[in-house]
N, C-alpha and C positions, 0 to 999 in steps of 0.2 A: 485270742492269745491262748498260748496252751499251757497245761501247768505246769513244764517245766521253765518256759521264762517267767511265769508269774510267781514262781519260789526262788528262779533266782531275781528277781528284780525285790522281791522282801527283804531276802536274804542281805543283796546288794544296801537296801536303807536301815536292815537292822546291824549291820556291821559299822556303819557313814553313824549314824546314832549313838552306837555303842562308845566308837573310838570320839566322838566329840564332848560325850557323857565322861569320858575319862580324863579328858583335856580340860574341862569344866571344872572339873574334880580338884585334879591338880593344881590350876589355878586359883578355886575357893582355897588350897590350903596353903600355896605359896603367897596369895595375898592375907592371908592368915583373920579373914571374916571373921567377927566373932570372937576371934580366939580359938579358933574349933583346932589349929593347927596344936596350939597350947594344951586342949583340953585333952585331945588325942596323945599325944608323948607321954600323959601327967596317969594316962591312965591303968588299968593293971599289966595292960598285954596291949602294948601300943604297934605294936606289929600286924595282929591281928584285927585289930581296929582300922587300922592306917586301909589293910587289903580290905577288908567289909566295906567300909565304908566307900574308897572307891570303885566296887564292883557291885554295891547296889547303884550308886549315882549314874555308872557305865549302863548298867539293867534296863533301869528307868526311862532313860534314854533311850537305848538301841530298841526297848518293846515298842516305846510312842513313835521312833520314826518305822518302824516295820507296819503299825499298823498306818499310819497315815498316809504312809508307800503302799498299801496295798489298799488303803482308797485314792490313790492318786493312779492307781495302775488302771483298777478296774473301771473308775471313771473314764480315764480316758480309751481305753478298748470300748464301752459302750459309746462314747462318742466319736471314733472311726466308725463303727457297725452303721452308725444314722448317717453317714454319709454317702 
């Protein structure tokens, strides 16, 4: 594989990551866990919270499927090569 499928096949898992990390997000706040939906409103700059908060969660995400997309890539290229 060459590398440009192999940045975009990353590329491809850390976006699929990213936007589920943000769906995630969304729903921890819409089902309101904890309180965290509460704790965020109540706080100084709940705007700013609100975005932080789900654009680390989105992060987090989209980095663990990029890297685990790019052991999943290059596994499987070394297992055509043995074929």
């Amino acid at each position: 594989m060459n590398d440009r499928k192999l940045l975009q096949a990353v590329t491809f898992h850390l976006v699929m990551g990213a936007a589920l990390g943000a769906i995630f997000a969304v729903l921890l706040l819409a089902v309101d866990a904890q309180h965290l939906l509460h704790v965020i409103l109540h706080s100084t700059a709940p705007t700013q919270t609100l975005i932080v908060f789900v654009s680390f969660i989105s992060m987090y995400f989209g980095f663990g499927a990029a890297i685990t997309g790019f052991h999943f890539v290059i596994s499987d290229d070394n297992f055509e090569r043995r074929r």
